[in-house]
C-alpha positions as a Markdown table, in Angstrom:
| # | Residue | x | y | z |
|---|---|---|---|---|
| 1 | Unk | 110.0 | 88.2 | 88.3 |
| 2 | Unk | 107.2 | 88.0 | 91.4 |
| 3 | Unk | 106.4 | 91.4 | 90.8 |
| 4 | Unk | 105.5 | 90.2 | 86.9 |
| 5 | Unk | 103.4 | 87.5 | 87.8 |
| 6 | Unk | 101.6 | 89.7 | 90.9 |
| 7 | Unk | 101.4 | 92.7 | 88.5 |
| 8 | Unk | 98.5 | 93.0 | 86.9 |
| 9 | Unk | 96.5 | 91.7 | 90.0 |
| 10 | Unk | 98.1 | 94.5 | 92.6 |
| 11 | Unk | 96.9 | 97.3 | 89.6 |
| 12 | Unk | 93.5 | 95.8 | 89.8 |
| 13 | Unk | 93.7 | 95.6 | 93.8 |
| 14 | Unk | 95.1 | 99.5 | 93.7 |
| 15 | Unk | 92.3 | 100.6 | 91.2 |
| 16 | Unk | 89.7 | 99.1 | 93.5 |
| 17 | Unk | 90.8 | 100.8 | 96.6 |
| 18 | Unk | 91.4 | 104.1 | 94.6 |
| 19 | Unk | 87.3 | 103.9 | 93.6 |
| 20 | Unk | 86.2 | 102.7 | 97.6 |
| 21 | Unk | 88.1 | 105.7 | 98.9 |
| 22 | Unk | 86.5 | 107.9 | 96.3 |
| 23 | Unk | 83.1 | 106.3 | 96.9 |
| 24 | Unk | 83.6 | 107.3 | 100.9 |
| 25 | Unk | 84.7 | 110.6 | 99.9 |
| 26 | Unk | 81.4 | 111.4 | 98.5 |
| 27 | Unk | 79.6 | 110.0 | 101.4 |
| 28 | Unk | 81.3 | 112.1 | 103.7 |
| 29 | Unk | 80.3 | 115.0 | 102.1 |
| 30 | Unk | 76.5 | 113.5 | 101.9 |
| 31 | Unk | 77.2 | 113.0 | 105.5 |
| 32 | Unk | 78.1 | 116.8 | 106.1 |
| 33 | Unk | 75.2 | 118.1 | 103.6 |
| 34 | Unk | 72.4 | 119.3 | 105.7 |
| 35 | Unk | 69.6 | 118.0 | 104.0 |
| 36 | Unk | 70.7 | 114.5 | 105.4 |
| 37 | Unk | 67.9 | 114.1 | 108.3 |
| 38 | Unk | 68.2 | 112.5 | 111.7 |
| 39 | Unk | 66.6 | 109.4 | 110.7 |
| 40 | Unk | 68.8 | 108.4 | 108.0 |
| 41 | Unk | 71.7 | 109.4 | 110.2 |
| 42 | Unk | 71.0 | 107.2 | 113.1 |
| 43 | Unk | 70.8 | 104.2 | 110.7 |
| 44 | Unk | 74.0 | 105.3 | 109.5 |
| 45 | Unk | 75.5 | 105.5 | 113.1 |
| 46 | Unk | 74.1 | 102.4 | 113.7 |
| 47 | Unk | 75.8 | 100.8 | 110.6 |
| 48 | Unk | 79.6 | 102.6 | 111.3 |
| 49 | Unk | 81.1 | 100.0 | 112.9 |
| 50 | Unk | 81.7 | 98.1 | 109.8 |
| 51 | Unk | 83.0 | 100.8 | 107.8 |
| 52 | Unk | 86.8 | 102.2 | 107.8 |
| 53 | Unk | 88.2 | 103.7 | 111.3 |
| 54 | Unk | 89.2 | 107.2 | 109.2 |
| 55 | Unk | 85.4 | 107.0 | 108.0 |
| 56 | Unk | 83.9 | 106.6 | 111.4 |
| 57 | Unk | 85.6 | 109.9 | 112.3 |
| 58 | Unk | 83.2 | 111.6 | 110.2 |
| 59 | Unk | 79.9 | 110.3 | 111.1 |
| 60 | Unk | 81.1 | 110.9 | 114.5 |
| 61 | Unk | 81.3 | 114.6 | 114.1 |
| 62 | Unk | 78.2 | 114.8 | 112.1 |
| 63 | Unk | 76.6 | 112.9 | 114.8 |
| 64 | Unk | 78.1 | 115.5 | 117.8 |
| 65 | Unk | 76.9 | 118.5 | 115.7 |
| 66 | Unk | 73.1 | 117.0 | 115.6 |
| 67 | Unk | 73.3 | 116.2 | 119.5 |
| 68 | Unk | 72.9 | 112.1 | 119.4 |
| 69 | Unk | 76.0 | 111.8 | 120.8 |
C-alpha cells in the first residue's frame, strides 16, 4: 500500500538519476578526449567539488595526466 502511493514518484526519482549518471558518463569521456584544453579543464577542477565523489575521480586523473596536479 505505501509502495502504491510512493510509486510513481520513486520511477520518476529512478529515471532522473538514470539520465544524471548518463549525463556524467558523457562528460567523463569529454573529460578524457584530448581536444579538451587546459583552460577549460582548470575551470572544471575548479568547479569539482560540487559534483559526485565517483565523478571527481575522473577529473582527478585527467588533471594528473596534464601536470596541474
Amino acid at each position: 500500500m505505501l509502495f502504491e502511493a510512493f510509486g510513481d514518484n520513486l520511477t520518476m526519482i529512478c529515471e532522473s538519476k538514470k539520465r544524471q549518471t548518463v549525463y556524467y558518463i558523457y562528460h567523463i569521456f569529454a573529460i578524457f578526449d584530448r581536444r579538451l584544453g587546459k583552460r577549460r579543464l582548470i575551470e572544471i577542477v575548479k568547479n569539482v567539488d560540487t559534483e559526485p565523489e565517483w565523478f571527481r575521480k575522473y577529473v582527478i586523473i585527467r588533471a594528473k595526466a596534464e601536470g596541474m596536479i
